[in-house]
N, C-alpha and C positions, 0 to 999 in steps of 0.2 A: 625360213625355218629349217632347212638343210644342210647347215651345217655347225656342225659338232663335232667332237672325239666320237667313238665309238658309243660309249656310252655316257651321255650328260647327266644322265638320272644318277649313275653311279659318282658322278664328278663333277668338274668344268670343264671338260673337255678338251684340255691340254697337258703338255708334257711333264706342267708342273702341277698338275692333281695330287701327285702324292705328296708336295712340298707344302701343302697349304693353299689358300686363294691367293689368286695373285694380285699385289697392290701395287701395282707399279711397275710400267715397263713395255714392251711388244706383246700384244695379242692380235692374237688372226681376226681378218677385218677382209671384208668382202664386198660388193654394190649387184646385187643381181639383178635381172631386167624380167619385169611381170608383163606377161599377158598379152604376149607377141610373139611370134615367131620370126619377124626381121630383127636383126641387132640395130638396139638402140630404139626400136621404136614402141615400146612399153612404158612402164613406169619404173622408174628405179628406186630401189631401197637399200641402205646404207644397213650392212649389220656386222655389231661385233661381236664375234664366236666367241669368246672365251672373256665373258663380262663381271665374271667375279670377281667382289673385292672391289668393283667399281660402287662406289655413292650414287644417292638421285643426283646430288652435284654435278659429278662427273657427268653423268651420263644426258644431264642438260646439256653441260657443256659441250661435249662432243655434238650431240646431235643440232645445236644452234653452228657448230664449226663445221659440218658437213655440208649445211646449208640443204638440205631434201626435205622432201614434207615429211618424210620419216625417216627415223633411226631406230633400229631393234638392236637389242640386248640378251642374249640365250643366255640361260642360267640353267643350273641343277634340278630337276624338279622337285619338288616338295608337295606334291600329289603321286602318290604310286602308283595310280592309273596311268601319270604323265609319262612321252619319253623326254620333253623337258620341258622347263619356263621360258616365258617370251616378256619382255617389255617393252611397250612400243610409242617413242616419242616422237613431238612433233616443235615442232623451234619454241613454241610454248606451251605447252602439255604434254600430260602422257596420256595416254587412250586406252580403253579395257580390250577393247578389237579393234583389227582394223583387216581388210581382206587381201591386198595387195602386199603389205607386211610380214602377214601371215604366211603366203607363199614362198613369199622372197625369203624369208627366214628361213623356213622348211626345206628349200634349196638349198642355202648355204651349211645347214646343220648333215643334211646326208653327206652335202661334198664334201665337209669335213671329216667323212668317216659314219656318222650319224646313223644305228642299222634300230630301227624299230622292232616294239617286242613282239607286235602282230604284224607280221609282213605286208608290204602294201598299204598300210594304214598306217600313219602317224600322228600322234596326240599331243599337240599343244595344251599345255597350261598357262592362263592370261589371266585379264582382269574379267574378263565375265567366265570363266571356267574353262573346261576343257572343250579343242575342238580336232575335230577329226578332217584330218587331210590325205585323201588320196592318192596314190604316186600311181600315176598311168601310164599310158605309153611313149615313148619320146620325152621330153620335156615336161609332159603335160604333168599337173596338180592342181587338185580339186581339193576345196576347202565346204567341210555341212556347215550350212548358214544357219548361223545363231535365229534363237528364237527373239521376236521384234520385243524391245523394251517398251516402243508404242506407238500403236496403232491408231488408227478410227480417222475422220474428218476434221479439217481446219479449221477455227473457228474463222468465221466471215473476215472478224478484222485482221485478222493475221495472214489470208489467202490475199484481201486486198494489197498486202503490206508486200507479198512477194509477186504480185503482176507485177506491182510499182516497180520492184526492182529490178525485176526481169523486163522491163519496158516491154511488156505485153498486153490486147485488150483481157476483159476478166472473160469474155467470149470465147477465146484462144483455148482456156482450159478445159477437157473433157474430164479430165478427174485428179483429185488433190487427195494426197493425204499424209501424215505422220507413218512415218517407215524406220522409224530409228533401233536400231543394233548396237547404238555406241555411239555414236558421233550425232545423234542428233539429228537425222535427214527428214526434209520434207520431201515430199515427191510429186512432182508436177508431170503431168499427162497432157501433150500435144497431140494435135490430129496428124504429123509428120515429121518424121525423121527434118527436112528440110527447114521445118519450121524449128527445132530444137538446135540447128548450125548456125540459125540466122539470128539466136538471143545475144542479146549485147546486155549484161550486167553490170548495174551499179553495186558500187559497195553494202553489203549488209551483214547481219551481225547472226546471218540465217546462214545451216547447212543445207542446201537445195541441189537436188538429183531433178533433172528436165529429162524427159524422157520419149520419143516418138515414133512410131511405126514407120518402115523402109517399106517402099513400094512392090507390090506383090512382084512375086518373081527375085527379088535381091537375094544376096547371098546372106545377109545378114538380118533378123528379125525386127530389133529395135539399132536405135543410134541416142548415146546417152550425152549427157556432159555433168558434169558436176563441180559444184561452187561450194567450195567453204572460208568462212573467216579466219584471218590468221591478222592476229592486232586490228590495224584501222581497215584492212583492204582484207576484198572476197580474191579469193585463188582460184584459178581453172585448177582441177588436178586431169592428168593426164589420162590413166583409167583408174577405175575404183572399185577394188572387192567387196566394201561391205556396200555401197548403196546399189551395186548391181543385184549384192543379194538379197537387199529389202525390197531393192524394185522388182525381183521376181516375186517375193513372196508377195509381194502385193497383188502383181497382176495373173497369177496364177489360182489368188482369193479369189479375185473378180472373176475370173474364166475371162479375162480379154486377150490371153495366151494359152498355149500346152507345150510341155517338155518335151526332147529336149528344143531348146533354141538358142541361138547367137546374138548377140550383141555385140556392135561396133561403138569404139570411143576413142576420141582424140583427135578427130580429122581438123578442128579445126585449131589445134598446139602441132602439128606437123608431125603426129603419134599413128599408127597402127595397130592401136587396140584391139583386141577380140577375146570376147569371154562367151566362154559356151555355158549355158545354164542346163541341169539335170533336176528328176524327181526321181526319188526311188518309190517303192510301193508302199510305203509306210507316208509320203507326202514328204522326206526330207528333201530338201533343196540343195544343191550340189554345184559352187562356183569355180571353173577353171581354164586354166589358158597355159600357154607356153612360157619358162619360167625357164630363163638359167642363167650362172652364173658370169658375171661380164668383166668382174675386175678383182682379182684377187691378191692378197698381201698382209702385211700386219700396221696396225696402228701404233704409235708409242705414246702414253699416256704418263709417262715420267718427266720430271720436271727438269 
């Protein structure tokens, strides 16, 4: 979400804002890398800065021809709280949040110029409203994690339904719950990191966050992975902002955690994930990691 013209709110964020939206032709198009400090070993996200004038059409299209789990779209805001809008698709949907997205947008919109009206803090508008992102030191950006759409325990037959696919016993589990922000996540509780590298998933029709404590003394707190459906087959994604940020909020309910702490994801896609989780004094929850930009250019979307 960093980059933009100077100002999105005021425009779209290119050269031809004063000409009208642009329907046709070159716009600035970027892929930044989330939540890593090695290049290439994050998540990547596909976004197009200057998405005006683009259709839900189009902007399926594009984002099934990028081929990523996501494609964002920066637009004008239409909140005046916003410094702008975000859309964020996935090869069949589009999603109200997503935490990796988020970032990666908020990258691309600064490097495009993109200057926030409260310095140091920048505000997304999305499909679940507005969110506030942090711009820290280095690379780093921190996104406040949305409030959970919902909470509380599994029902029995639905916790059985995801051992089964995690080919786990129901033993394994220390603690299960609905953590969802937007995508729908369940969140499964290992007794170890090791045990959460060792899950071999079958396909299901579940968003599921596995989640497991790193052996005292590591550098890193938890080690996560995460599975969601896309068509007939579950996806490893690589790291993941929103379910790290429902898995804190979960385990920061329970007191099976305290802020700040680290999570690692990805070790086992060949990733070097790392996302540091925060709490301010009010109990906001605070997700971020090293974010920048890795391939820049424009796209041409004319026939």
């Amino acid at each position: 979400m960093h980059h933009e013209l100077t100002s999105m709110r005021e425009s779209t964020m290119s050269a031809r804002e004063h000409d009208g939206p642009a329907l046709g032709g070159e716009r600035r198009y970027c892929v930044a890398d989330v939540f890593s400090a090695d290049p290439f070993g994050g998540n990547p996200v596909a976004v197009v800065v200057d998405a005006e004038g683009l259709n839900d059409e189009m902007m399926a299209a594009i984002t099934r021809w990028t081929n990523l789990s996501e494609t964002t779209f920066l637009l004008p805001a239409t909140d005046p709280a916003a410094d702008y809008r975000l859309r964020i698709f996935t090869p069949s949907t589009e999603l109200g949040f997503a935490g990796h997205p988020t970032l990666g947008s908020c990258r691309a919109w600064l490097a495009a110029g993109g200057v926030p009206r409260v310095p140091g803090v920048v505000v997304q508008e999305c499909g679940v409203g507005l969110i506030e992102v942090r711009v820290g030191d280095g690379d780093t950006l921190s996104f406040a994690a949305p409030p959970l759409l919902r909470a509380g325990s599994l029902d029995p037959a639905l916790l059985d339904e995801i051992v089964g696919v995690l080919g786990i016993h129901r033993s394994a589990v220390v603690s299960a719950a609905h953590v969802d922000n937007g995508p729908g996540w369940v969140g499964i509780l290992l007794s170890s990191a090791a045990e959460v590298l060792a899950v071999e998933l079958a396909d299901s029709v579940h968003a599921i966050g596995v989640i497991g404590p790193h052996a005292q003394g590591s550098d890193a707190a938890y080690e996560v992975r995460a599975f969601f459906p896309e068509g007939r087959r579950s996806i490893e994604d690589p790291v993941t902002g929103s379910l790290n940020a429902s898995l804190a909020q979960w385990l920061l309910a329970e007191g099976r955690v305290t802020a700040p702490f680290r999570v690692t994801q990805g070790g086992r896609l060949s990733r070097t994930g790392s996302i540091e989780i925060d709490a301010d004094g009010s109990g906001q929850v605070w997700v971020g990691g090293v974010t920048t930009v890795r391939v820049s250019g424009t796209i041409d979307d004319s026939r």
